[in-house]
C-alpha positions in Angstrom: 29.0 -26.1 -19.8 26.9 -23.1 -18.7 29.6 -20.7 -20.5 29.8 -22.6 -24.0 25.9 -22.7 -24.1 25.6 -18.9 -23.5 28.6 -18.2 -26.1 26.5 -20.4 -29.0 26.2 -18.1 -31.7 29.3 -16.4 -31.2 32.1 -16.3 -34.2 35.1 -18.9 -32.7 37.7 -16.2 -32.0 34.5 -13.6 -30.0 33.6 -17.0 -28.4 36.8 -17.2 -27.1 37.5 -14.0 -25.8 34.5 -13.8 -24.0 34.5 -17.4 -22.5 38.0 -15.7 -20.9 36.7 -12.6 -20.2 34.0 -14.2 -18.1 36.6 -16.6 -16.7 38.6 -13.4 -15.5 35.3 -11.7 -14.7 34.9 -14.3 -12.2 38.2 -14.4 -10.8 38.3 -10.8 -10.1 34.5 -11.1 -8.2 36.3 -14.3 -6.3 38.8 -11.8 -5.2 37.0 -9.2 -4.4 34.3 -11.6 -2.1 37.9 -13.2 -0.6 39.4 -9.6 0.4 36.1 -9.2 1.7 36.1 -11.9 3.8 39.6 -11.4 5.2 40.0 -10.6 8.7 41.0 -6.8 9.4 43.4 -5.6 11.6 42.2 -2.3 13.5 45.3 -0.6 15.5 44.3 2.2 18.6 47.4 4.1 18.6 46.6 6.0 21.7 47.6 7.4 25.1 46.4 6.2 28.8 43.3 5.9 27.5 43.7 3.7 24.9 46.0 1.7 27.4 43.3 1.8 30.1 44.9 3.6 32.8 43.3 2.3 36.1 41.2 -0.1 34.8 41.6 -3.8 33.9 42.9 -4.3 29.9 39.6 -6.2 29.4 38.2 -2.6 30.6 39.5 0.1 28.3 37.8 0.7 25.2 39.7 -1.1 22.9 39.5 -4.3 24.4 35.3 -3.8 24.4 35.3 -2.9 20.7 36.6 -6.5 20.1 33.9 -7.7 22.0 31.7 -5.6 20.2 33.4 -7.4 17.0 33.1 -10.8 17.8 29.8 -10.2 18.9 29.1 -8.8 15.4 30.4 -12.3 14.0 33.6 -11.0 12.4 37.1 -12.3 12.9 38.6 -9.0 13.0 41.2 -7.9 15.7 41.8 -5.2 17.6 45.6 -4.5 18.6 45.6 -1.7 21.7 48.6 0.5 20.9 48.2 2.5 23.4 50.9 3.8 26.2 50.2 6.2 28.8 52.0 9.6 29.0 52.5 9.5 25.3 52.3 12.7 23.6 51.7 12.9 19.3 55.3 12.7 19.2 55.9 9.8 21.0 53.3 8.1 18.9 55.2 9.0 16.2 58.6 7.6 17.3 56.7 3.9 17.1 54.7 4.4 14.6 57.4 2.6 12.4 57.3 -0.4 14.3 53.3 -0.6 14.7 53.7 -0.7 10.9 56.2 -4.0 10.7 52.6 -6.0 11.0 49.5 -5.1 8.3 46.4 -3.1 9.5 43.7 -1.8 7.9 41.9 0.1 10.0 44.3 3.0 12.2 42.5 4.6 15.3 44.4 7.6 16.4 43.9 8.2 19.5 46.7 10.9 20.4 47.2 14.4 21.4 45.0 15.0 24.7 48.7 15.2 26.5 50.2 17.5 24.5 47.0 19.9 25.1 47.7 19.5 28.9 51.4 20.1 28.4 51.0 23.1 26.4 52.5 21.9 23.6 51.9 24.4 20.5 48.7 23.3 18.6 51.0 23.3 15.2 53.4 20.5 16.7 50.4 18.2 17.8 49.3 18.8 14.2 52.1 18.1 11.9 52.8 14.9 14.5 49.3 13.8 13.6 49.9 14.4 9.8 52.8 12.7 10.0 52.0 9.6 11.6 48.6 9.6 8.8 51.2 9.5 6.2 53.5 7.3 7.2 50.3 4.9 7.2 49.0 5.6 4.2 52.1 5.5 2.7 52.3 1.8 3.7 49.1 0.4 3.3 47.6 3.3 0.6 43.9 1.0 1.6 44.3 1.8 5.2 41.3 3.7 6.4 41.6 6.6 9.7 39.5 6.7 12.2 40.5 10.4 14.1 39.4 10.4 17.8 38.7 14.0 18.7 39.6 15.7 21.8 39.1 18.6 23.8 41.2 20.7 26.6 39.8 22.3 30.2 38.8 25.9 29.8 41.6 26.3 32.3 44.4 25.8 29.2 43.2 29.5 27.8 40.0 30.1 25.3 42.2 30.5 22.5 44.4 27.8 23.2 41.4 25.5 23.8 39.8 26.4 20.5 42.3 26.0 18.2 43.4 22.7 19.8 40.1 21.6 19.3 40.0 22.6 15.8 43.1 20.5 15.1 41.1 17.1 14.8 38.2 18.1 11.9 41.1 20.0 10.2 43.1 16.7 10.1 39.5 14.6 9.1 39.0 17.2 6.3 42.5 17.2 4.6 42.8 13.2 5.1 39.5 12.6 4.0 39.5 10.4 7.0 36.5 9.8 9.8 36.3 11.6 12.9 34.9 10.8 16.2 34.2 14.4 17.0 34.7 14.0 20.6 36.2 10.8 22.4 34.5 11.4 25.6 31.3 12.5 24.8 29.3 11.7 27.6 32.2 10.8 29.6 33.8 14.2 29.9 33.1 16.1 33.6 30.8 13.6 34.6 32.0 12.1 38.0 30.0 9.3 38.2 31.8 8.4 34.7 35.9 9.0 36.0 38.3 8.2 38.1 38.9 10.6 41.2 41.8 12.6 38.9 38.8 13.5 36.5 40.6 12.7 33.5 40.5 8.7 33.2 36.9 7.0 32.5 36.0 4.5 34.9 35.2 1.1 33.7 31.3 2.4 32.7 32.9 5.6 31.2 35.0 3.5 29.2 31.7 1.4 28.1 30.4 4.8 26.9 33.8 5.6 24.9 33.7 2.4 23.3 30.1 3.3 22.2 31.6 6.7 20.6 33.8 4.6 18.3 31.7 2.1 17.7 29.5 4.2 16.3 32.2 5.2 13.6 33.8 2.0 13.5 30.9 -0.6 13.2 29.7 0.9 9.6 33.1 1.2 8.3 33.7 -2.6 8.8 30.5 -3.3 7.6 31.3 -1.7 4.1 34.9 -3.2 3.9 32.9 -6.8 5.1 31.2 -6.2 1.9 33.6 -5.5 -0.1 32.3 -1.5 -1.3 35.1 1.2 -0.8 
């Protein structure tokens, strides 16, 4: 009723046309507020600290960003992808198979054990690329959440640096987000790991869940409503 009253006036065959395209008009805005709605998927595709090494799974990071979600009121889900020992090319091996379900928001959380192994800074990097496309390639909406990382002096300045370069490099070219550092706050702080100085405690991991969230909360907020 409200639509033939504002088309009065209008020649039959404009009337027409604009009765549908505010019938389409209103579909696509009924879409739009529906995909908006949905519930995301975020995957941590990560090492031992992802997984939670010495901690309880309700400990590690990923299980206290869902908190953080439902405390937010969302319906969003958080899947912990992460296994310890992996290296960048192990997360690419499964990669694959993480991408048989739909996500829409990919945490990468890799490469702190191929710093420790040595491996050369190139091979983390085109592992990193790799697994990036093979996600965007999927789901092209996808958005990337890069966790940064950093190596012990003892791995070599030059080593360290450019290994530490590796994850703003990746942020730039993907035009993806970047937690600069994962363990901000966490990193050589005793109080904060476990006795081998590498894994967060249960508090440290409150702290690294903080350093996402920090990334992760506004991004979910824009795709909640619906603005790219």
């Amino acid at each position: 009723m409200k639509i033939m009253q504002f088309a009065k006036g209008f020649a039959p065959g404009k009337c027409a046309a604009l009765v549908l395209l505010l019938v389409l008009s209103g579909a696509a805005m009924s879409a739009t507020a529906a995909a908006a709605a949905e519930a995301k998927v975020i995957v941590v595709l990560g090492d031992s600290l992802a997984a939670g090494l010495g901690v309880e799974p309700e400990e590690a990071f990923p299980a206290l960003l869902q908190s953080k979600i439902d405390a937010a009121g969302w319906h969003d889900t958080v899947i912990n992808a992460g296994v310890s020992g992996d290296t960048s090319a192990d997360g690419l091996g499964r990669v694959d198979w993480l991408l048989k379900r739909r996500l829409d928001v990919l945490i990468l959380e890799l490469g702190g054990n191929d710093g420790l192994r040595g491996i050369p800074v190139t091979t983390t990097k085109t592992n990193l690329q790799t697994i990036i496309d093979r996600v965007r390639s999927k789901y092209p909406q996808a958005q990337i959440i890069i966790a940064g990382m950093k190596m012990p002096p003892n791995m070599g300045a030059a080593y360290t640096a450019a290994f530490q370069e590796v994850y703003p490099e990746l942020a730039a070219e993907n035009h993806a987000s970047l937690i600069p550092f994962l363990l901000e706050g966490i990193g050589g702080q005793p109080e904060l790991n476990q006795p081998d100085h590498i894994h967060p405690t249960a508090e440290g991991h409150k702290l690294v869940a903080g350093n996402v969230w920090k990334v992760l909360e506004p991004m979910l907020e824009k795709m909640h409503a619906g603005k790219p």
